[in-house]
C-alpha positions in Angstrom: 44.5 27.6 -7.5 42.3 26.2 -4.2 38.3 26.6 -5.1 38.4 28.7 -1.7 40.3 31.4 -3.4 38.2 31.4 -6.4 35.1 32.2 -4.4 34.9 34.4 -1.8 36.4 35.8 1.9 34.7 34.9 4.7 34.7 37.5 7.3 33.0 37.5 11.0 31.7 40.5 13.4 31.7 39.1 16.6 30.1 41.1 19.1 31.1 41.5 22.9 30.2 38.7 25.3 27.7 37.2 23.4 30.3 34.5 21.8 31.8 32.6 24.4 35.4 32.0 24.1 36.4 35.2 21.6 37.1 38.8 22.0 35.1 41.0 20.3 36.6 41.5 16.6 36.6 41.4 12.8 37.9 38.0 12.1 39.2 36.6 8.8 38.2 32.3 8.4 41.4 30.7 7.2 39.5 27.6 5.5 42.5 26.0 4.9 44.0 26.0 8.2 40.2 25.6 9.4 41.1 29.1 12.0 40.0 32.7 12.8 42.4 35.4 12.3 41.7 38.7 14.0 42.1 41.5 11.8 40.8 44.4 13.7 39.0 45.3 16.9 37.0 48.1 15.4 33.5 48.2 16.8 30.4 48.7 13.9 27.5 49.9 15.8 25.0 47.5 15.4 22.4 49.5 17.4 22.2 52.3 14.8 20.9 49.6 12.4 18.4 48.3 14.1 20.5 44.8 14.4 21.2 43.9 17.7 19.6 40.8 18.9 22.3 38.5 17.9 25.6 37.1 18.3 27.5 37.9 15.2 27.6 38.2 11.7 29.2 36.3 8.9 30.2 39.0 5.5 30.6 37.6 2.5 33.3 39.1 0.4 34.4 38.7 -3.3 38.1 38.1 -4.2 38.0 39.5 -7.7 41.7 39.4 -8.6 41.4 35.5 -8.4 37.7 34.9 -9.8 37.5 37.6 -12.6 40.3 35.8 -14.9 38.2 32.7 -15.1 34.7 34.0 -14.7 35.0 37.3 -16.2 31.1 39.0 -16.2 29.9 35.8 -14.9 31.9 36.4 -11.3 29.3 38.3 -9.6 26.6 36.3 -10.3 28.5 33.3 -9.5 29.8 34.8 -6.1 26.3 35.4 -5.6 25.2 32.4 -6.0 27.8 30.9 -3.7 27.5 33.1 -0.9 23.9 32.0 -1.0 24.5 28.3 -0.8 27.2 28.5 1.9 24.5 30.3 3.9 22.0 27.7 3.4 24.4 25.0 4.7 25.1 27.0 7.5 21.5 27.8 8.6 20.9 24.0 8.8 23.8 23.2 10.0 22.9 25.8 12.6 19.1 24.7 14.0 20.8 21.5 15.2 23.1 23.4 17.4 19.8 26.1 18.2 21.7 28.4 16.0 19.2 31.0 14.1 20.3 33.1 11.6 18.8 35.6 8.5 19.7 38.3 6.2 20.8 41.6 7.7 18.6 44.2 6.3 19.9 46.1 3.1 21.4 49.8 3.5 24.4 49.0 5.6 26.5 48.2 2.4 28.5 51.4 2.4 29.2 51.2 6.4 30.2 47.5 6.5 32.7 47.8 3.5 34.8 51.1 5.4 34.8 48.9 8.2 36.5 45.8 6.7 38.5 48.4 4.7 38.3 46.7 1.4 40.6 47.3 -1.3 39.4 47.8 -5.0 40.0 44.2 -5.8 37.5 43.3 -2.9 33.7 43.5 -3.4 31.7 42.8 -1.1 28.2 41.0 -1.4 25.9 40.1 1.6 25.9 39.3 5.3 24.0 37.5 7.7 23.3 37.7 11.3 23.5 34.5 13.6 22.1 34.2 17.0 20.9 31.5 19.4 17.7 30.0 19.6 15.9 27.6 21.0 14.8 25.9 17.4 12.4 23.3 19.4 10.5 25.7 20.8 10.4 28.3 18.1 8.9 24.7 16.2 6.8 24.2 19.0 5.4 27.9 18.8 5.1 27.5 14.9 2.5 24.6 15.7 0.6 26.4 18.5 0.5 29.2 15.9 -1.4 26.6 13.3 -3.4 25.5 16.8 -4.0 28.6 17.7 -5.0 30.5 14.2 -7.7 32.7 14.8 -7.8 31.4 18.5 -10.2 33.7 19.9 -13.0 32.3 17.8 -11.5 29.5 17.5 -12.1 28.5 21.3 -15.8 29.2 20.8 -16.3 27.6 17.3 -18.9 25.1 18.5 -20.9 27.5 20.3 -20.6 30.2 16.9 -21.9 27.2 14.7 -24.7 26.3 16.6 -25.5 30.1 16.9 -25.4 30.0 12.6 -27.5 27.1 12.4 -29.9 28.8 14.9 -29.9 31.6 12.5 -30.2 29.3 9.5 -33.2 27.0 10.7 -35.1 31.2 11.7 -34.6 32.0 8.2 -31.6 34.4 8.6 -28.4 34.6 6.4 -25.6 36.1 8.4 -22.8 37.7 6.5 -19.7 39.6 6.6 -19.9 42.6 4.2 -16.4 45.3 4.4 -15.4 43.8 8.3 -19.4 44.8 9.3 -21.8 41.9 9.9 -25.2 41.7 7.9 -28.0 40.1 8.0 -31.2 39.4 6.3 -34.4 38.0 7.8 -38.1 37.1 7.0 -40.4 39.5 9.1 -40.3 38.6 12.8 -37.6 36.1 12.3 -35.1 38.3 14.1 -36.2 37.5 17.5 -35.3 39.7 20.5 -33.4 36.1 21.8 -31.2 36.1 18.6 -30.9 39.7 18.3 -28.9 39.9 21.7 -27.4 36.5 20.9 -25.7 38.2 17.9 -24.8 41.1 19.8 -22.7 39.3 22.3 -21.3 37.4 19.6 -20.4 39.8 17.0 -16.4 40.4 17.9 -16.0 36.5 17.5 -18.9 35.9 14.9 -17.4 38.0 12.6 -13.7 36.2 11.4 -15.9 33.0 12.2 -18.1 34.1 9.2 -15.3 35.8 7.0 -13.3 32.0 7.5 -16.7 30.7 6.1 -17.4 33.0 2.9 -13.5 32.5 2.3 -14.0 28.8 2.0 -11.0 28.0 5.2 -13.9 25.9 6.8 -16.5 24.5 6.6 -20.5 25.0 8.6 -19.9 21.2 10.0 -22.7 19.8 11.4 -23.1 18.0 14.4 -24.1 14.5 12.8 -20.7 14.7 11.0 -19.0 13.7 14.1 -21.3 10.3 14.4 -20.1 7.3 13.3 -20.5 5.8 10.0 -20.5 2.6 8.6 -17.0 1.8 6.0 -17.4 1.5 2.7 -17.3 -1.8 0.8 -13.9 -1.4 -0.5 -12.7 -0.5 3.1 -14.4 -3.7 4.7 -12.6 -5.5 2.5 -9.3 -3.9 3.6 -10.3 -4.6 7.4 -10.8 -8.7 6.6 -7.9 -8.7 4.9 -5.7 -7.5 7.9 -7.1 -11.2 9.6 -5.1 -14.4 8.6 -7.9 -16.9 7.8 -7.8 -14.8 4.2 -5.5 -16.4 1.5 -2.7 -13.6 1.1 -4.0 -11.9 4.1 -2.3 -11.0 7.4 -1.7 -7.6 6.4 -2.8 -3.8 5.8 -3.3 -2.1 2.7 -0.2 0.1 2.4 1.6 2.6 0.6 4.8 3.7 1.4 7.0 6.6 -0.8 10.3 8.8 -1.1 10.4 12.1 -2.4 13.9 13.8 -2.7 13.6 17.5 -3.1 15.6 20.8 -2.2 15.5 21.7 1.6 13.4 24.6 1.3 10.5 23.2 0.0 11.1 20.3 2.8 11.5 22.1 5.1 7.6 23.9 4.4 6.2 20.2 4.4 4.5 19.9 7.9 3.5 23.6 7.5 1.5 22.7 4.1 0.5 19.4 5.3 -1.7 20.1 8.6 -3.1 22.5 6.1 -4.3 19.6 4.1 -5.5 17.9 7.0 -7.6 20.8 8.1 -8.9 20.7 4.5 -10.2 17.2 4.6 -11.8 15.3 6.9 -10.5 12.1 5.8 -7.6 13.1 7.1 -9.0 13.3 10.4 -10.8 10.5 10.6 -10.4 7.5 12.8 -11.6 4.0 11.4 -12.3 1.1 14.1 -12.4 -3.0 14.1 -15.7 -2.9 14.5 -16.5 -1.7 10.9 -17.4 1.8 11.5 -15.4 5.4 10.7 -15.6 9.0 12.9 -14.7 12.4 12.5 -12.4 13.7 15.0 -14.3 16.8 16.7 -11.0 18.7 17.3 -8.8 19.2 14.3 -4.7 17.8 15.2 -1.5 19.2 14.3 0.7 16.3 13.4 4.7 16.9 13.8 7.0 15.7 10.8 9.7 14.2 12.6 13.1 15.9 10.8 16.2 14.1 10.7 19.2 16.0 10.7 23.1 14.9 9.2 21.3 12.1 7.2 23.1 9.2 5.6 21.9 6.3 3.5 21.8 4.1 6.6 19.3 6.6 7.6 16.8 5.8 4.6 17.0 2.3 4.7 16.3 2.5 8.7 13.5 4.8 7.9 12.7 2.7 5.1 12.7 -0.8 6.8 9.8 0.3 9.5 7.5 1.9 7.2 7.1 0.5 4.2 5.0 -1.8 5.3 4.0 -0.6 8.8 0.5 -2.1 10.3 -1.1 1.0 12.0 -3.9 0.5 14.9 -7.2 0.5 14.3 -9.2 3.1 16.4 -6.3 5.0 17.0 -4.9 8.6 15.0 -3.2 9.1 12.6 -3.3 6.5 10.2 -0.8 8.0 8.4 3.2 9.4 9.0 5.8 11.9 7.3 9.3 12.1 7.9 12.2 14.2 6.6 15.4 13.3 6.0 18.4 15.8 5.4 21.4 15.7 3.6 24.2 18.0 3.9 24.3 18.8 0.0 21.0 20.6 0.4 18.9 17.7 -0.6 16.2 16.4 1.6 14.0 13.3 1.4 10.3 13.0 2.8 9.0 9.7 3.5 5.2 8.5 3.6 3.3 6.0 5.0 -0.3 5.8 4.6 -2.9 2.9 5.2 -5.1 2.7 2.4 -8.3 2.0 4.3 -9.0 6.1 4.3 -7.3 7.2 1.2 -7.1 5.6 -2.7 -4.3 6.3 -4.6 -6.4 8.9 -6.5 -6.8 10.5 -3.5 -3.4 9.8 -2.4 -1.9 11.5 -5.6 -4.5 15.0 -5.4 -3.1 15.0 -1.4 0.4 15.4 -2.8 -0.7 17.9 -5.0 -2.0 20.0 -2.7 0.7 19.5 -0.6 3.2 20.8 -2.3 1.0 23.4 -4.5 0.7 25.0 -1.0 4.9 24.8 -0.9 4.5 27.2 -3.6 1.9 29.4 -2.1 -0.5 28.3 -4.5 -3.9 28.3 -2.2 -6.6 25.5 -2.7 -10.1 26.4 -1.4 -11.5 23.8 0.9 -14.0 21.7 -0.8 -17.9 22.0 0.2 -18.3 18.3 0.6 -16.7 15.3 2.8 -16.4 11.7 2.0 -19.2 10.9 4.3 -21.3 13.6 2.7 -20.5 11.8 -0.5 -21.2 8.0 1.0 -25.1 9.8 1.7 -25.4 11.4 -1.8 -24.5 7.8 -3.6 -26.5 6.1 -1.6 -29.6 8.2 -1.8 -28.6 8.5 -5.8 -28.6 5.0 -6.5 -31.5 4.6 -4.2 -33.7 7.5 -6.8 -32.5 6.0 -9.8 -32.8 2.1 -9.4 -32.8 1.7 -13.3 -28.8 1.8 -13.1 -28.4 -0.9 -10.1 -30.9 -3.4 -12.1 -29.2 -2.5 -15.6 -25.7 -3.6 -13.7 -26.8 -6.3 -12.1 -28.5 -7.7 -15.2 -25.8 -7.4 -17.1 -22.6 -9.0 -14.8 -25.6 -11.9 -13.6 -24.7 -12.8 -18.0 -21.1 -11.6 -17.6 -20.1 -14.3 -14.6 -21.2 -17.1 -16.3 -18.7 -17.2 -19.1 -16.2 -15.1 -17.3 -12.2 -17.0 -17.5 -10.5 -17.7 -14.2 -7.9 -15.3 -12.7 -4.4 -16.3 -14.3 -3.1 -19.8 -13.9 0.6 -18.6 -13.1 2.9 -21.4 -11.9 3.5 -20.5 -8.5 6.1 -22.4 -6.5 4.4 -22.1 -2.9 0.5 -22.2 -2.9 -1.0 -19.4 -2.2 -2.8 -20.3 1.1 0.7 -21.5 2.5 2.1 -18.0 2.4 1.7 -17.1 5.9 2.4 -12.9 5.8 2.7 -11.7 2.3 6.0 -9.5 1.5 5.8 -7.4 -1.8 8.7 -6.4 -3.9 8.5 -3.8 -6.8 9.4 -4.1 -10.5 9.9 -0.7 -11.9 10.3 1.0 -15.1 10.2 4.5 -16.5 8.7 6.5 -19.6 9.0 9.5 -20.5 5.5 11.3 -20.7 6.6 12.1 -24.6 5.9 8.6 -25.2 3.1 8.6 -23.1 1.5 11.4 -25.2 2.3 9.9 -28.0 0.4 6.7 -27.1 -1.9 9.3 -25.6 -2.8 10.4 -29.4 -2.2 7.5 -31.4 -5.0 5.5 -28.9 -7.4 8.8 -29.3 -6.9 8.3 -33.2 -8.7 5.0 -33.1 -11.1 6.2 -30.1 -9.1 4.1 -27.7 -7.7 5.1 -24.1 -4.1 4.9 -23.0 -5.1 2.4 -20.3 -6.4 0.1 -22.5 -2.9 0.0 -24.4 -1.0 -0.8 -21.2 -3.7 -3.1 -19.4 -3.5 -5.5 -23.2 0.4 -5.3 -22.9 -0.1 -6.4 -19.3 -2.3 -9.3 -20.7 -0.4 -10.4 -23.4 2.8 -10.8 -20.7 0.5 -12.8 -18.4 -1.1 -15.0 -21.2 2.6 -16.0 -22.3 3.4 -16.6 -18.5 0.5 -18.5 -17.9 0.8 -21.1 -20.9 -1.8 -19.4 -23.6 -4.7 -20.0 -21.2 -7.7 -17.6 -21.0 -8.1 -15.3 -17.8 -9.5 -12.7 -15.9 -8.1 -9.6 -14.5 -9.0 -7.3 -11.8 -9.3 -3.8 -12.9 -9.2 -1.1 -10.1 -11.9 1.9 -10.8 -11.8 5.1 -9.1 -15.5 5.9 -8.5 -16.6 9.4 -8.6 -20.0 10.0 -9.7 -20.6 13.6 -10.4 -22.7 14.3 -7.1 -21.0 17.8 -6.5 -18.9 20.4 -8.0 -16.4 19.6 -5.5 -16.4 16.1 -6.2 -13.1 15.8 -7.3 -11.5 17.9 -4.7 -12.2 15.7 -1.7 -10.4 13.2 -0.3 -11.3 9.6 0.3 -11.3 5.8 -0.3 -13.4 5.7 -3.3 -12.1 2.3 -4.6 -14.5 -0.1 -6.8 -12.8 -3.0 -8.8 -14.2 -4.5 -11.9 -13.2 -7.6 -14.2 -12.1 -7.9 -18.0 -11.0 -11.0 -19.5 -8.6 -12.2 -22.3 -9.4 -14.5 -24.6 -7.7 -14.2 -28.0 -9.6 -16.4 -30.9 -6.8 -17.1 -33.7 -4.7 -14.2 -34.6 -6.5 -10.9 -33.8 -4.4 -7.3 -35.5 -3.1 -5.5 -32.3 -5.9 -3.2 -32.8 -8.3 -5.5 -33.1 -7.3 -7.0 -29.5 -7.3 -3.0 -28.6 -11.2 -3.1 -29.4 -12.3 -5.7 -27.8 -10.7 -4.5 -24.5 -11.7 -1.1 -24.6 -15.2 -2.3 -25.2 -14.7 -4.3 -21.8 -13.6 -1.2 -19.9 -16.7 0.9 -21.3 -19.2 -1.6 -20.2 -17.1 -1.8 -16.7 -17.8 1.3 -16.5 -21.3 2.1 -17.6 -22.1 -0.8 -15.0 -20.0 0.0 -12.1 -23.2 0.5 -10.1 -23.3 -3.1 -9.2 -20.4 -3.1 -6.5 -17.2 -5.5 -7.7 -16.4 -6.9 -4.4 -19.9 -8.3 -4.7 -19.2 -10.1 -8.1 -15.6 -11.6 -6.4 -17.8 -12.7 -3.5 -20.1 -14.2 -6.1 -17.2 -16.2 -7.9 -15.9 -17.2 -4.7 -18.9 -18.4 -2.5 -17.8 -22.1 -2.7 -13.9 -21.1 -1.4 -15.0 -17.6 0.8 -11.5 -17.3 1.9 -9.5 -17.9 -1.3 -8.3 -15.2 -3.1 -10.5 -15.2 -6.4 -8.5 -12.6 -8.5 -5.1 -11.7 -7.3 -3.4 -10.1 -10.2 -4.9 -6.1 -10.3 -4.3 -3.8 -13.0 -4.3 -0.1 -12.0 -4.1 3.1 -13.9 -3.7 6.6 -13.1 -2.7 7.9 -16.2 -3.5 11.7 -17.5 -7.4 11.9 -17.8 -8.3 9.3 -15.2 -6.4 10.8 -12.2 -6.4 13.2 -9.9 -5.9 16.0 -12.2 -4.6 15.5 -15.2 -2.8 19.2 -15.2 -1.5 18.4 -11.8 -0.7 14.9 -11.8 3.2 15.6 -11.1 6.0 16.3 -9.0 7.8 20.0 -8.7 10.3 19.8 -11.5 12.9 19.4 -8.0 11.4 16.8 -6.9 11.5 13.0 -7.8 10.1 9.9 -6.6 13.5 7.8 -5.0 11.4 4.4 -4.2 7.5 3.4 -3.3 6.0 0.6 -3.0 2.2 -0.9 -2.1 0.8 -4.0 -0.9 -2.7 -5.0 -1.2 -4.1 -8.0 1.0 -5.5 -11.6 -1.3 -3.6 -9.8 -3.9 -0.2 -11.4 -5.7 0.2 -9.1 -8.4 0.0 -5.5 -9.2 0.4 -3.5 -12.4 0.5 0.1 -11.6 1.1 3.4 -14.0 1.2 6.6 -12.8 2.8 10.2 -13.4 5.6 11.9 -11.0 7.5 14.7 -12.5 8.4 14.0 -16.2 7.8 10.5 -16.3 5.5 8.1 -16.1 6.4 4.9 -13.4 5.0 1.6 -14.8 5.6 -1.2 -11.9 4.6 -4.6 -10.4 4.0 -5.1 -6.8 4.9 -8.6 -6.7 4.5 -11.1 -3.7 7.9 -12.8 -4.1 7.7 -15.8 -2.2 4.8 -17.0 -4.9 6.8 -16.8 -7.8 10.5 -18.5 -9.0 12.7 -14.6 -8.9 14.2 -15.8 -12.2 10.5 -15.7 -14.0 9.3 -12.5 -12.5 12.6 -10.7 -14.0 12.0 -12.5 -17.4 8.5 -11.3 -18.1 8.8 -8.4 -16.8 11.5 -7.9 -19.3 9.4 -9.1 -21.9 6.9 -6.6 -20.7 8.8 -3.9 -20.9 10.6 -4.9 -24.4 6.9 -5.2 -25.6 6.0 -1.6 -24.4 8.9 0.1 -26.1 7.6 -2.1 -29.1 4.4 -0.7 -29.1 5.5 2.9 -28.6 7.7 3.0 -31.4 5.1 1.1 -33.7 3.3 3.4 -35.8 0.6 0.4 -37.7 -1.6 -1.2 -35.1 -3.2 -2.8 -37.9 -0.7 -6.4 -37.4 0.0 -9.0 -34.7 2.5 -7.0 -32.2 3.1 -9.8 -29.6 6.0 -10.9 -27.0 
């Protein structure tokens, strides 16, 4: 029997001279023969329902002679179900066409079935009403909507903050109590001036204030619109775009695919100019000539959304991106892009440059995103990245104990400290003119990750340190037993602010551990001496690692000192640990990252139920043929280690 029979009858109420080309009927869709059959000219008066602003309808009808003998209790659900599809492929079908369509409202059941005159064996189900639209501009009013939220004080905001801090700087709180405005003030605070300033202001002052106490904005001050000076980790970023830098010539860059259902794709620009009113680093413009500013007005950026997509689409889409070099002084620094598939599928791309965002901050952004997606609502954080840059500064400028301690202690730590690895490269370094990264990918399930998780805890050891010794072990093989030193990415938060760890930014520090096995250390024992390395790493991150790589390279300032990075997001050192994943219909299709003077690097992180483990690798260094082979021996090792219950013995390649 044909699948169409087993589903459901597809019947249309075409209504007079609104479809071009056809009387005004009930038709019956013949999807074999691809045609519409008129059944009847009976008229259903649409006005009496309150349904008139359309073109026609498409009923949805259950055959249940033919579906009940295979599906038995499960046919309604499952015609249901199919009905519900069918009208999601034809509603995107339909925006390319400026087609709009929804779900007539309910109590016309009874009418609607007399006048298709179904028989007992018929039952019908749901119907939808299609009309024309003009989809670009109902997009385009969507984003005025966003631009326009609030409008009225909106247009005045600047004028309604300095009228606050006015308020603030006399000593009077202004507050929204129950849709009234209240105030309190010191005696004779309340000038006469102020008084009739609040007067005239009240109709606008008031959502203005109740956008505040809900957390939506922010009291920006005027100074956060002046420029400020990059970060260390972002200057480094900026050199490295030049081409007198060994493995420069290029951005920092991340590039990803999501695939997930339609509907949540297509809420993505909706959720994300959310985000970017949300954070500031979002909005912020970085220049060549070292310095960063706040954009005063806040921008809607359009997702781009490609219709009818194909796999030539991806890799089109995929080809400019993935390593795209954005211009300084210019906005956004960023782009998303969807891509959909007729099988209700969609795929959003992203590019960001990595001089305003870290991939801690790049994995909370996500979150948020699509937490929004689901309606779940994240209160905009009290601080900014530049509010942060101030607070560190001042802190380490209160407390200069911690900057002498760290100092101190890597002035001891450089002098014995290994090179970076001595891997046998077959093109120097210096002679690769624009490096091109490549990923090595591999996946574990986050049951083995917890399991690692616990077993490390047992022995009061991180998870990190498990993979980062794998990691060294791989490269100590690779490199012909020789000593080394890797670069260890740190996330650097210091706990200035509750809302800390809410905000976005480029909070990037690198530090250095070393491996240097003496005769034949227990796995454990190896597991000890690293973990040690990270704690003091830690405990003396004041000192700023892109001063200790300067240090180690002052004789060769343009040689890349320690190209092979280890980074780590696992659970407990990310963005949030509860968080840290995709919706469970969503997965991560490809990424990948490259990193000016850097050759290699290790990356773990979480998306849906997995954990990726990769290696952004600059091919043109390596021999192909070696890359595959130790990063096969890394990954045999890691599924050695997972299964390994006794740490206690030599586990080696």
């Amino acid at each position: 029997m044909e699948r169409d029979n087993l589903t459901m009858l597809q019947k249309q109420k075409l209504i007079k001279d609104k479809v071009e080309g056809i009387t005004e009927g009930v038709y019956y869709l013949d999807s074999k023969e691809g045609e519409l059959q008129l059944l009847s000219q009976e008229i259903y008066d649409w006005q009496s329902s309150g349904e008139n602003n359309h073109a026609f309808a498409i009923h949805f009808v259950a055959d249940l002679k033919s579906v009940y003998p295979l599906l038995e209790k499960q046919s309604l659900p499952h015609c249901y179900t199919e009905s519900g599809l069918i009208y999601q492929l034809l509603r995107q079908a339909g925006l390319q066409i400026n087609m709009g369509s929804g779900a007539l409202i309910k109590g016309n059941e009874e009418s609607i079935s007399e006048m298709l005159q179904l028989s007992g064996q018929y039952y019908y189900l749901q119907s939808f009403i299609v009309g024309k639209i003009n989809y670009q501009k109902e997009q385009e009013e969507i984003r005025q909507a966003f631009i326009d939220e609030n409008a009225d004080w909106k247009k005045e905001e600047k004028a309604l903050r300095v009228l606050v801090k006015k308020c603030n700087r006399n000593s009077i709180t202004l507050s929204v109590v129950d849709g009234a405005l209240k105030f309190k003030a010191a005696k004779d605070a309340l000038t006469s001036e102020i008084k009739q300033e609040l007067k005239k202001n009240k109709t606008l002052l008031i959502p203005y204030l109740e956008a505040l106490q809900k957390g939506t904005i922010r009291l920006i001050t005027d100074s956060a619109y002046e420029p400020f000076e990059l970060t260390p980790i972002q200057w480094a970023y900026l050199v490295g775009r030049r081409n007198d830098f060994e493995l420069g010539n290029i951005p920092s860059h991340y590039y990803s695919e999501f695939e997930c259902n339609q509907d949540k794709a297509l809420k993505f620009e909706e959720a994300l100019n959310q985000v970017i009113k949300n954070h500031e680093a979002l909005r912020t413009v970085i220049y060549d000539n070292g310095t960063q500013q706040l954009l005063e007005e806040i921008p809607y950026f359009t997702v781009k959304q490609n219709f009818n997509a194909t796999q030539k689409t991806i890799q089109e889409i995929r080809s400019k991106w993935s390593f795209y070099e954005y211009e300084l002084g210019t906005w956004p620094m960023f782009h998303f892009e969807v891509s959909h598939f007729n099988d209700r599928k969609s795929v959003v791309h992203i590019s960001l440059d990595l001089m305003f965002i870290d991939a801690w901050s790049g994995d909370a952004m996500l979150n948020e995103i699509f937490n929004l997606i689901r309606g779940v609502k994240t209160p905009v954080p009290q601080l900014t990245f530049k509010d942060y840059i101030k607070k560190e500064k001042k802190w380490y400028s209160d407390n200069g104990y911690f900057l002498q301690k760290a100092e101190a202690h890597w002035q001891e730590r450089l002098k014995n400290l290994p090179k970076a690895p001595n891997l046998p490269y077959v093109k120097p370094l210096s002679q690769i003119e624009k490096p091109r990264f490549k990923r090595y990918k591999m996946e574990i399930p986050v049951e083995d990750i917890n399991l690692v998780t616990e077993r490390a805890k047992a022995n009061h050891l991180t998870a990190t340190a498990v993979f980062c010794i794998a990691f060294m072990k791989t490269l100590y093989k690779w490199s012909g037993d020789q000593d080394f030193t890797l670069n260890l990415t740190l996330f650097n938060r210091l706990p200035l602010h509750k809302d800390v760890m809410k905000i976005l930014g480029d909070f990037t520090n690198v530090g250095l551990v070393s491996y240097e096995p003496k005769g034949e250390p227990t796995f454990l024992k190896e597991l000890e001496i690293l973990q040690s390395q990270l704690w003091e790493v830690i405990e003396n991150r004041a000192k700023n690692g892109l001063e200790l790589l300067r240090e180690l390279g002052k004789e060769h300032p343009y040689k890349a000192i320690m190209p092979v990075i280890f980074t780590s997001l696992l659970s407990g050192e990310s963005a949030d640990p509860n968080e840290n994943s995709l919706p469970e219909d969503c997965k991560e299709l490809y990424a990948i990252t490259q990193t000016p003077q850097v050759v290699i690097d290790h990356q773990i992180y979480r998306r849906g139920g997995s954990y990726i483990v990769n290696w952004d690798v600059v091919e043109e260094a390596f021999d192909i043929a070696q890359i595959e082979y130790y990063f096969n021996k890394y990954k045999q090792l890691i599924h050695i280690i997972i299964k390994e219950d006794n740490w206690s013995q030599n586990i080696n390649l």
